[in-house]
Every structure is written in C-alpha cells, then in structure tokens.
C-alpha atoms as a printed R data frame, in Angstrom:
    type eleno elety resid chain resno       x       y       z
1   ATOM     1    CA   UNK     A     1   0.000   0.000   0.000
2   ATOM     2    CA   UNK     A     2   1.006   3.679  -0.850
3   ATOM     3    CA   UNK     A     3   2.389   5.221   2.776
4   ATOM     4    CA   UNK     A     4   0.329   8.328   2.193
5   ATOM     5    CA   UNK     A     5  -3.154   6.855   1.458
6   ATOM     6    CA   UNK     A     6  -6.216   7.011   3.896
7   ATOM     7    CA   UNK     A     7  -8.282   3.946   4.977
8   ATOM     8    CA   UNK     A     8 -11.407   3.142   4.229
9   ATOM     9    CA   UNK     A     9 -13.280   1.833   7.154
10  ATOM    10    CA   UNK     A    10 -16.397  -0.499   6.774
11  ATOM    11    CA   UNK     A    11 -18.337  -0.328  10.048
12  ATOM    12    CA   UNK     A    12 -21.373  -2.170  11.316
13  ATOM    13    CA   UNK     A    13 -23.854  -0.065  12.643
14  ATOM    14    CA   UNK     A    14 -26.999  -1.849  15.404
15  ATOM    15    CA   UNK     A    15 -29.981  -3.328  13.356
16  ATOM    16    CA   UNK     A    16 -32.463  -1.841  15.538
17  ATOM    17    CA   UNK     A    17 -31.459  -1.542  19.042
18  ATOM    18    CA   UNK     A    18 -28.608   1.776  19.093
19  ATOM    19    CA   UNK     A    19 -26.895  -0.187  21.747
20  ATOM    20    CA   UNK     A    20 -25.815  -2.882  19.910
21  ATOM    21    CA   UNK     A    21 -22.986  -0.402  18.547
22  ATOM    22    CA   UNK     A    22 -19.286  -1.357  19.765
23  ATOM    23    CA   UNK     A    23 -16.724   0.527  21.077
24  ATOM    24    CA   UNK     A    24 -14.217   0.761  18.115
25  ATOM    25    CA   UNK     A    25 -17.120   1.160  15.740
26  ATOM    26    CA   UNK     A    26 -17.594   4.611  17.823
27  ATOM    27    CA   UNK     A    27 -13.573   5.260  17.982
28  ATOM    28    CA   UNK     A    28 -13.451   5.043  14.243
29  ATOM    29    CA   UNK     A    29 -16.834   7.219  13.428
30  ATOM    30    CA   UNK     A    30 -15.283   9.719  15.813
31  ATOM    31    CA   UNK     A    31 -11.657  10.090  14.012
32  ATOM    32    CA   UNK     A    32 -12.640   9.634   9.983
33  ATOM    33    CA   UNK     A    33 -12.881  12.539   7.905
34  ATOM    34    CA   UNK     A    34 -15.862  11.754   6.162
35  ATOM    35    CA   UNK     A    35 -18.454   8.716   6.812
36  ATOM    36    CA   UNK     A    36 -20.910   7.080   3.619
37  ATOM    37    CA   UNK     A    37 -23.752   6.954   4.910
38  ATOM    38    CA   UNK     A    38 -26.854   5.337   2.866
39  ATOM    39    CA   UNK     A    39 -29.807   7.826   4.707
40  ATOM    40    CA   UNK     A    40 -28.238  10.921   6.412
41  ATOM    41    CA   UNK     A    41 -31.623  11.032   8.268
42  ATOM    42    CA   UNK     A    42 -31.404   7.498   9.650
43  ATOM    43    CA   UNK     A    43 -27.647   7.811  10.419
44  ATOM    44    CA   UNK     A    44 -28.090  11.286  12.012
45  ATOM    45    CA   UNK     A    45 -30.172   9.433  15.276
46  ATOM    46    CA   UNK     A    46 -26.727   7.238  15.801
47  ATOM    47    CA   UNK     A    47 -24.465  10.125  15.660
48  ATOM    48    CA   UNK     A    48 -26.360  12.827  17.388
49  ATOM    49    CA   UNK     A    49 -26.677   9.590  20.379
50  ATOM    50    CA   UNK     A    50 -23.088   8.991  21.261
51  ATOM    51    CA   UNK     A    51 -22.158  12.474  19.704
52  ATOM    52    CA   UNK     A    52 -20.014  11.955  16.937
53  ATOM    53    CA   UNK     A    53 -19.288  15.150  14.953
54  ATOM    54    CA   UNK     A    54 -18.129  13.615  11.786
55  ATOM    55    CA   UNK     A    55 -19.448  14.742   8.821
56  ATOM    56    CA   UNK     A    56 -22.174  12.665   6.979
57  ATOM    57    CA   UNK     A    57 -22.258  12.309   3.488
58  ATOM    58    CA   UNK     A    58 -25.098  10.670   1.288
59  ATOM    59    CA   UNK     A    59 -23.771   7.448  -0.581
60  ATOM    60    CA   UNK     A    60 -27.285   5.292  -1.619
61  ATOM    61    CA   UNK     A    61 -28.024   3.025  -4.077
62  ATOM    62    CA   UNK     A    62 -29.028   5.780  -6.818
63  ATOM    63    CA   UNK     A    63 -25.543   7.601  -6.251
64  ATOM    64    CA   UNK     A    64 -23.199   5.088  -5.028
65  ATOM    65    CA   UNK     A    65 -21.433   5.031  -8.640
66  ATOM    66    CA   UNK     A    66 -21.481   8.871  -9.549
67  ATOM    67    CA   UNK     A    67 -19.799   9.516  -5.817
68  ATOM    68    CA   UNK     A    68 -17.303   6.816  -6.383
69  ATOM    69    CA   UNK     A    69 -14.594   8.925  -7.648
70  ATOM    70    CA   UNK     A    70 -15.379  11.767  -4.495
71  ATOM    71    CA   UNK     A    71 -14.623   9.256  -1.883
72  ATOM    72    CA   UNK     A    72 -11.935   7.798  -3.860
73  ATOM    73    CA   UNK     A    73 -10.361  10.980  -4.491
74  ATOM    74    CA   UNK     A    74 -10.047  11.987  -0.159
75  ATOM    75    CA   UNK     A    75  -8.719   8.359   0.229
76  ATOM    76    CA   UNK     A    76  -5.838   9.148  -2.242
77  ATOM    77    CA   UNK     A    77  -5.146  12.815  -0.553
78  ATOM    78    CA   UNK     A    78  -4.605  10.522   2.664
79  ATOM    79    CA   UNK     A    79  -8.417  11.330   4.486
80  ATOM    80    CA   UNK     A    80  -9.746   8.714   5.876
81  ATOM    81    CA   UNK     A    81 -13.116   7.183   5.140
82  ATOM    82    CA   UNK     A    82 -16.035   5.688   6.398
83  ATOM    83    CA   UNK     A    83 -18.728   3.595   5.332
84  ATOM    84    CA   UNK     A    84 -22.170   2.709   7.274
85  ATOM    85    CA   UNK     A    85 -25.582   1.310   5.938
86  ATOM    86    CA   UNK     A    86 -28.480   2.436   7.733
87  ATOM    87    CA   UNK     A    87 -28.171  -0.741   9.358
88  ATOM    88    CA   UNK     A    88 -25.993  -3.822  10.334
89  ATOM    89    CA   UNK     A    89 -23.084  -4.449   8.032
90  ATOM    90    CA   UNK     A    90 -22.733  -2.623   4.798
91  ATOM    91    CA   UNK     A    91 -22.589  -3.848   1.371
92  ATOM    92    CA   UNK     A    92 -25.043  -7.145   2.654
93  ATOM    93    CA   UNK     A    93 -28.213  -6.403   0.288
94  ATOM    94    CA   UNK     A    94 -26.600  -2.520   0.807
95  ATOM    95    CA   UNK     A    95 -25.055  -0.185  -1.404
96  ATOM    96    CA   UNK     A    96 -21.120  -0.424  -1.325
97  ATOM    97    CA   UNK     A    97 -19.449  -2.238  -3.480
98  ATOM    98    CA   UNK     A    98 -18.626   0.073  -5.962
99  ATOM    99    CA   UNK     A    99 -16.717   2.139  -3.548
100 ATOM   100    CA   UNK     A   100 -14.864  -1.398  -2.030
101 ATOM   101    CA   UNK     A   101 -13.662  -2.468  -5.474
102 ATOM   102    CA   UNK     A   102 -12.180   0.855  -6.460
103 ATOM   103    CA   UNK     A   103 -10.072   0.928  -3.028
104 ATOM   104    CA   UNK     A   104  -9.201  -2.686  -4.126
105 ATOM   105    CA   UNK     A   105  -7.997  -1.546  -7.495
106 ATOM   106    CA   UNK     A   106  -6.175   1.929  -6.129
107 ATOM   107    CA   UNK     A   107  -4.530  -0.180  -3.651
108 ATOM   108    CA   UNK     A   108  -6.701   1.732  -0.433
109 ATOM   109    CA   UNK     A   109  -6.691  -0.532   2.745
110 ATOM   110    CA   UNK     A   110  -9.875  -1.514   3.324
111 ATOM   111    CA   UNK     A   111 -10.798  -2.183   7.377
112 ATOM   112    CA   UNK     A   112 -13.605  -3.838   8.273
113 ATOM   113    CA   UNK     A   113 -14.951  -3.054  11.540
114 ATOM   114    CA   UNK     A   114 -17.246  -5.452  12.919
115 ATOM   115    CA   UNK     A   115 -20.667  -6.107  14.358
116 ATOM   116    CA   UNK     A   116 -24.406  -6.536  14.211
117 ATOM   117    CA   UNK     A   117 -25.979  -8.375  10.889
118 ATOM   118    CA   UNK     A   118 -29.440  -9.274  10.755
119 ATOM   119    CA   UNK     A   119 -28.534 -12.550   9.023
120 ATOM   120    CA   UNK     A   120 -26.454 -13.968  11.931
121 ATOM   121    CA   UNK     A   121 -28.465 -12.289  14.022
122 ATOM   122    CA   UNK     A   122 -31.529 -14.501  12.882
123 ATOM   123    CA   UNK     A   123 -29.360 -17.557  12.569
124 ATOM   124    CA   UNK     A   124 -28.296 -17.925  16.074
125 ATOM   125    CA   UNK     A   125 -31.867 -17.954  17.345
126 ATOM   126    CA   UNK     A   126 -33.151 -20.227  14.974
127 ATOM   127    CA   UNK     A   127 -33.103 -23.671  16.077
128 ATOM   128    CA   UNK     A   128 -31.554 -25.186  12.821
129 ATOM   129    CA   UNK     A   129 -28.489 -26.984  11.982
130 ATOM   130    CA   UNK     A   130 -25.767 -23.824  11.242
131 ATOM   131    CA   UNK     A   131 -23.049 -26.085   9.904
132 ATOM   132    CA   UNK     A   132 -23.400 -24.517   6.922
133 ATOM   133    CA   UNK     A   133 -26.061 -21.585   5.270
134 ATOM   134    CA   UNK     A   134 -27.050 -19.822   2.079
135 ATOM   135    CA   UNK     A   135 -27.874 -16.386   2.061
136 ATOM   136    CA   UNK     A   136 -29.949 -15.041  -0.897
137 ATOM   137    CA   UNK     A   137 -30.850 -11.716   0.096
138 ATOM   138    CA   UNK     A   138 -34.360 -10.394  -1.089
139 ATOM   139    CA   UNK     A   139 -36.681 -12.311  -3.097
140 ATOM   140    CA   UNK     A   140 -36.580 -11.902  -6.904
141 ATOM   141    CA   UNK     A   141 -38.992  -9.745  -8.242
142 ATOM   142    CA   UNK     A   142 -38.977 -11.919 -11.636
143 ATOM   143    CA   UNK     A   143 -41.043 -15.046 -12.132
144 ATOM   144    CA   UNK     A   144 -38.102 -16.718 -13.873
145 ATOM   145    CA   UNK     A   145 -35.429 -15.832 -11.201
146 ATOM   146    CA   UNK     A   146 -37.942 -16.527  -8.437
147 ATOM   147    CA   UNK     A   147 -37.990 -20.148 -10.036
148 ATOM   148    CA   UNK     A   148 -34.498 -20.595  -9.651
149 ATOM   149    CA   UNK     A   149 -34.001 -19.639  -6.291
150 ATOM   150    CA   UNK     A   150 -36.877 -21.762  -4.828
151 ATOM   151    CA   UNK     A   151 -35.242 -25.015  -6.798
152 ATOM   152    CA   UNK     A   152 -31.778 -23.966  -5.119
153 ATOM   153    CA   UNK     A   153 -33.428 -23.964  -1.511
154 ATOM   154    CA   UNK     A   154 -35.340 -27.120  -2.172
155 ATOM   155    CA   UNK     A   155 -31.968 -28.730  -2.928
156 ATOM   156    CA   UNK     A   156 -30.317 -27.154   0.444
157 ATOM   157    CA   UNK     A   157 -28.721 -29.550   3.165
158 ATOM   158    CA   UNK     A   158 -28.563 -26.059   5.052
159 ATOM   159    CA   UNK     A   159 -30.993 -23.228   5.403
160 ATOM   160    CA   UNK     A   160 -31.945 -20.345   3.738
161 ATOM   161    CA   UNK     A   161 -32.003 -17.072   4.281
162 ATOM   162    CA   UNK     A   162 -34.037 -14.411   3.195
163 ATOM   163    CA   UNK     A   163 -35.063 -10.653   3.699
164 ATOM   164    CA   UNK     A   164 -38.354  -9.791   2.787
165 ATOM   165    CA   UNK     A   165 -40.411  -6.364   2.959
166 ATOM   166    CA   UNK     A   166 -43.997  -6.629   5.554
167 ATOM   167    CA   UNK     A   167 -46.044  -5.457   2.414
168 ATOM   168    CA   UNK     A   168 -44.368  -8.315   0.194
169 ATOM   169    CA   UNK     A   169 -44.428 -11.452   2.806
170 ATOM   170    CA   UNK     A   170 -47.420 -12.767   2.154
171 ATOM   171    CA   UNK     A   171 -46.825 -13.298  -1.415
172 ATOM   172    CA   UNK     A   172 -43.330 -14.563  -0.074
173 ATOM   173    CA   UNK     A   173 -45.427 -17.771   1.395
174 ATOM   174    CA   UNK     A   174 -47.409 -18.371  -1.742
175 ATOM   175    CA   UNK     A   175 -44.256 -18.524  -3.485
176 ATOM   176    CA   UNK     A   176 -42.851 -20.965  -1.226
177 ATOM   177    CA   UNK     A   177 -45.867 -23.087  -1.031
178 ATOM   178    CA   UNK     A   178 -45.495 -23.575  -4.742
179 ATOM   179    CA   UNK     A   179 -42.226 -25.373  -4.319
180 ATOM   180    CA   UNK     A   180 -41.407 -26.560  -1.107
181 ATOM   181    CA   UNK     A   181 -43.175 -29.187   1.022
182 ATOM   182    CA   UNK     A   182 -45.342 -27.713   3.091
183 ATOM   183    CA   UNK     A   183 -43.934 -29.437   6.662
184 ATOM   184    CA   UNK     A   184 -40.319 -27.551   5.634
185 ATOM   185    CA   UNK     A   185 -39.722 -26.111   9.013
186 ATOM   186    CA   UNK     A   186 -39.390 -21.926   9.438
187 ATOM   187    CA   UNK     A   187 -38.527 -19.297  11.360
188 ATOM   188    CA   UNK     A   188 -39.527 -15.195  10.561
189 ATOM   189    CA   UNK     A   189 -37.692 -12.993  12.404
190 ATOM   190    CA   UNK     A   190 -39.793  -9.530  12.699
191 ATOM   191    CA   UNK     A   191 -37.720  -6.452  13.831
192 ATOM   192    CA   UNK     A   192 -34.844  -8.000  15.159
193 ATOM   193    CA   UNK     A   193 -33.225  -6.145  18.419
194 ATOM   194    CA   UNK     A   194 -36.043  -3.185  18.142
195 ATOM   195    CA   UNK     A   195 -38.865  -2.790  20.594
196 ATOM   196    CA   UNK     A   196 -41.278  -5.684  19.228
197 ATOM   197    CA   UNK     A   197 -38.895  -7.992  18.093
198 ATOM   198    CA   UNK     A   198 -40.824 -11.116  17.551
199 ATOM   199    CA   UNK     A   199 -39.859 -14.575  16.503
200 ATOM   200    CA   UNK     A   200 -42.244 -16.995  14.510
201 ATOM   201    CA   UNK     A   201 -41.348 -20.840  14.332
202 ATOM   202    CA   UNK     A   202 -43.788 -23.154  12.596
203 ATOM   203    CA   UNK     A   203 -44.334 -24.559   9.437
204 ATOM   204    CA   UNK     A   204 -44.349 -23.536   5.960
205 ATOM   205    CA   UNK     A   205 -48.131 -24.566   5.380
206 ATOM   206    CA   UNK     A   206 -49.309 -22.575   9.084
207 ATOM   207    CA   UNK     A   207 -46.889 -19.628   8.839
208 ATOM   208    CA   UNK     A   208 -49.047 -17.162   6.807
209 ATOM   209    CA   UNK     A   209 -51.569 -17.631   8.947
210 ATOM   210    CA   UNK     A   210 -49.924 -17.449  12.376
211 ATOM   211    CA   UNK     A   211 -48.085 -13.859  10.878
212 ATOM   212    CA   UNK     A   212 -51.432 -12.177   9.572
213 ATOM   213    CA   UNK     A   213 -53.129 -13.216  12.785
214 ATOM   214    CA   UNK     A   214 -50.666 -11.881  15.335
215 ATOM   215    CA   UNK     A   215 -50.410  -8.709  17.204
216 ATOM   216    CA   UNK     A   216 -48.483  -6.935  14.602
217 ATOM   217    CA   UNK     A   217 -49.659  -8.760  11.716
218 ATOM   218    CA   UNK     A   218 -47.121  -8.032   8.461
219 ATOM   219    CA   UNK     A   219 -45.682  -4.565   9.454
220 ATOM   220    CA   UNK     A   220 -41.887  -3.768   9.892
221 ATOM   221    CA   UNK     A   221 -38.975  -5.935   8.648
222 ATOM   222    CA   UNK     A   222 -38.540  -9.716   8.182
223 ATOM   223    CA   UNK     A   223 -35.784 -12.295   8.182
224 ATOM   224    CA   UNK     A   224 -37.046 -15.346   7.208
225 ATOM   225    CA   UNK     A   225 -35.270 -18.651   7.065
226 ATOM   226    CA   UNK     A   226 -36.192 -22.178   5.724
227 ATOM   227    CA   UNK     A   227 -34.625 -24.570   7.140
228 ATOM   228    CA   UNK     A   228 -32.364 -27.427   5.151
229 ATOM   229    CA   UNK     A   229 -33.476 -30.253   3.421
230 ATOM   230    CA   UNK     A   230 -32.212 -33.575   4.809
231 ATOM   231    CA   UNK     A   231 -32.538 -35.890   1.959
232 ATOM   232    CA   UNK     A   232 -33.612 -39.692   2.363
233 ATOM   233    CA   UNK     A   233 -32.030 -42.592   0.690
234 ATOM   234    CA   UNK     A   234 -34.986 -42.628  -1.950
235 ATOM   235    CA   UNK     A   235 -34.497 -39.136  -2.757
236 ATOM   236    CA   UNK     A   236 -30.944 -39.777  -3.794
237 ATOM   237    CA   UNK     A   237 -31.764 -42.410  -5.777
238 ATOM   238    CA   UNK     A   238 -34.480 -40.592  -7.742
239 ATOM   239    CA   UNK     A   239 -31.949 -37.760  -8.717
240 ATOM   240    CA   UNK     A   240 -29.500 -40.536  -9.716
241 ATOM   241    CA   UNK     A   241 -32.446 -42.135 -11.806
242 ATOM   242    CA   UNK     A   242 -32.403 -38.398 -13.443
243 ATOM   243    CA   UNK     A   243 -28.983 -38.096 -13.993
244 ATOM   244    CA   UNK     A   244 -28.462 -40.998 -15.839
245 ATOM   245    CA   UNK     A   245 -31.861 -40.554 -18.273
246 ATOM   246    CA   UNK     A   246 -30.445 -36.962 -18.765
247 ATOM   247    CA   UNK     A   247 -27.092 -37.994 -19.752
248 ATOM   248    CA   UNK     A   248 -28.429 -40.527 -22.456
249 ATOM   249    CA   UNK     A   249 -31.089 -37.995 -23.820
250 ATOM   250    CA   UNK     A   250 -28.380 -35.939 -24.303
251 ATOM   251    CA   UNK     A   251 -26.056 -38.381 -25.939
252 ATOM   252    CA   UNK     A   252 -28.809 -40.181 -28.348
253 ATOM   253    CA   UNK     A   253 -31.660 -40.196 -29.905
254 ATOM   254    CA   UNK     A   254 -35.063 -40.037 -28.186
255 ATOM   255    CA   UNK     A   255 -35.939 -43.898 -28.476
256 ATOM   256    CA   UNK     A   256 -32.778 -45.628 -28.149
257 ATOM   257    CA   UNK     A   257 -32.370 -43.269 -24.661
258 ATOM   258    CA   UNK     A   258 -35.592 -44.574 -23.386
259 ATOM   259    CA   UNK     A   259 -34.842 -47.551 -24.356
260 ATOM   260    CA   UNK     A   260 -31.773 -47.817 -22.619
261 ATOM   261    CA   UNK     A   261 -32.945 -46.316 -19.411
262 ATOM   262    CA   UNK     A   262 -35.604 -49.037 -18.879
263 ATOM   263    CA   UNK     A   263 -33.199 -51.538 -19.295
264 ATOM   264    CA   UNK     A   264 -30.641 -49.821 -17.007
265 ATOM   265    CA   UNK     A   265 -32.715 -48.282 -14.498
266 ATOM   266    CA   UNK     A   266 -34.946 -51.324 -14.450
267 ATOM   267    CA   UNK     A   267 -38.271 -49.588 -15.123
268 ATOM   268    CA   UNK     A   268 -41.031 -50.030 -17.316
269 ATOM   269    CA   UNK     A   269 -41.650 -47.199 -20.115
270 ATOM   270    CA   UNK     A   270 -44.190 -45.735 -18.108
271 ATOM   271    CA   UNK     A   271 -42.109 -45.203 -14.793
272 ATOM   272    CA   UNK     A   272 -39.140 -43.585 -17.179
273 ATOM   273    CA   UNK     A   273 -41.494 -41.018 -19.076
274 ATOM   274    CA   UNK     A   274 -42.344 -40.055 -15.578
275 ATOM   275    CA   UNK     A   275 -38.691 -39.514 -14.465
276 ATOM   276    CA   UNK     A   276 -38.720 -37.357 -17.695
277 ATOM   277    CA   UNK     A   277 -41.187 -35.355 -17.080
278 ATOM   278    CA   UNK     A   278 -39.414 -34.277 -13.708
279 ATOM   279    CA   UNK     A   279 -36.146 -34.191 -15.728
C-alpha cells in the first residue's frame, strides 16, 4: 500500500437496538474525515446519540457510482473514510461495493470493523443446523429468477435465508408453497433487536396464517429462514435415476435413450417417461 493513502473503514452499525454499537465502531466514526452513509436522516439518530461530529455524506443506491470517484479521491489525498448502511453491516443487500472495489484496485486498505448483521443475528436464534447456510438476500422480483431460487433452496442440506419487505411477505409464502413441502420447518424474524422484536417458528403450510393473525400482523422488517433439506435414501436415488436418463437424452436419440434407461434403471416405459417429465 502507498504510505500516504487514507483507509477506508467499513463499520457495522446496530440493526435496531442503538446499543448494539461497539466501542471501536464509535472510535473510528469519531476520528474519519468523512463517513458514507446510505440515509443521512437514519444515520443522524446514531451520531447525534453517542455524539459523533463527523461529517455525513449521502452514498445510496441511486448515487453510489457517480460519488465513487469523491470518496476515492479523499482516500488518495490521505483522508480517511467511512462507510455505514443504515443498518448492520454494509454492502449485505446494501449499497457499497462500488466504492470497495475501487479501493481494491487503487490499492486503499480496506478495514472492516465489525458487528451486528441481521442474518447472523436470525441464525443464532433459529433452532436449525448452522453447519453450513445460504444467504440469498431479497426475493426476486422476476417469475423466472424466483424459479431458480426456490429449486436452489429445495436442494439445500442447510438453510436459507431471506429478507423480505412486511407489504411483500405474504406473497413470499405463496411462493414458497409452490415449491417446497409444506412441513419444511421456518422461522420469521420480525424487527430483530427493536422494541417488538418477535420470533415466529412453525411450518411452511401454518406460517401465513400465524403472521397475519398476530399482534403486529405483516408490518416492519422480516428475516425469514427455511430450514435445510435432509434428503432420504430414496431421494438420492431418484436424482440418480435423473442423472443418468439426462445424460443418455443428451447423448442419443429419443428412443434408443428410453430404451436404454428401462433396461438400465430397471423400469417399465411408463415409470421412465415419468422420471422425464421431472427431468
């Protein structure tokens, strides 16, 4: 690294509770010249709370690659930098990336500085296996990409995660339902750390319900995640049966492919154009 750079600090901010904030996170706030910060407003409530004077400047989704070069520029004149989300750690479904890959490429040390994320946050109170996790962020928009991602978490040994919007969860479920069995287990995490933070375990097929009939029904913010799908002996051998009728369909023609799967997998014609079908 060039001596007379600045540092660009990534620092976790609390998910809900302003507490949850640690002590370097403050140190660092306190001594940069300049902190990122994706909502001014939101970030103002921190500051003004432990009274940090450094200057906040906005860096959101909409203008996090046309401010690029600004905060780029003070790192190379040696200032150092901040940069916060409105909550938990930044660039995780955040805006920041742009900025981290052009310290990366002027050789700027990056520092995280860590703490709260909604994700782990959610995780530990879960109940599930944690030996290993996928984290998908929110849920596509897009029929086609929304297809995708639900035949990724059916195929999970671990769980899931996911952050969804109140006004968007309920179509979330539907989604789900479409895909997954409907005893998949679940937990939604509802404004983690904040004043009514609720947790909701059940299963996918009760879980609408139980969330539009509670006290706070679908209002505020949601982690939800599904847990991992332990796969039986039969299950394995079904996506083996798959494999194999894909690989000859690929390598001959239609008949002779058939022909040979019956004979392999030992199944009449009937049982292999249904293995096709789920192909």
């Amino acid at each position: 690294m060039t001596k007379n750079l600045g540092s660009l600090y990534i620092v976790s901010t609390p998910i809900g509770n302003l507490n949850d904030i640690t002590f370097r996170a403050i140190e660092v706030l306190n001594k940069v010249h300049i902190c990122a910060s994706e909502d001014t407003r939101i970030s103002g409530v921190l500051f003004k709370k432990y009274n940090i004077s450094t200057k906040l400047s906005s860096y959101h989704k909409f203008s996090e690659k046309s401010k690029v070069n600004k905060f780029v520029d003070l790192l190379k004149s040696g200032k150092d930098v901040a940069l916060i989300s409105d909550a938990g750690t930044p660039l995780i479904s955040d805006p920041g990336h742009f900025l981290v890959e052009a310290a990366i490429q002027n050789q700027i040390r990056i520092i995280p500085i860590p703490g709260p994320t909604s994700v782990i946050t959610a995780l530990s109170v879960s109940g599930f296996k944690l030996d290993n996790f996928t984290f998908y962020g929110f849920f596509p928009r897009k029929s086609k990409e929304r297809k995708v991602l639900l035949k990724k978490i059916l195929a999970s040994s671990g769980p899931s995660v996911l952050f969804e919007s109140g006004r968007r969860l309920e179509k979330l479920f539907d989604f789900l339902s479409e895909e997954l069995k409907p005893d998949c287990r679940i937990l939604v995490a509802r404004e983690l750390t904040k004043l009514h933070e609720t947790l909701y375990r059940s299963e996918l097929y009760k879980i609408k319900e139980i969330l539009l009939n509670s006290e706070f029904g679908l209002k505020g913010e949601f982690v939800i995640i599904i847990d991992g799908y332990e796969k039986k002996s039969e299950d394995i051998l079904i996506e083996e049966e798959k494999r194999v009728l894909k690989i000859l369909m690929e390598k001959l023609d239609r008949k002779l492919a058939l022909q040979l799967a019956s004979e392999i997998l030992k199944k009449n014609r009937n049982e292999i154009y249904k293995i096709k079908m789920d192909c």
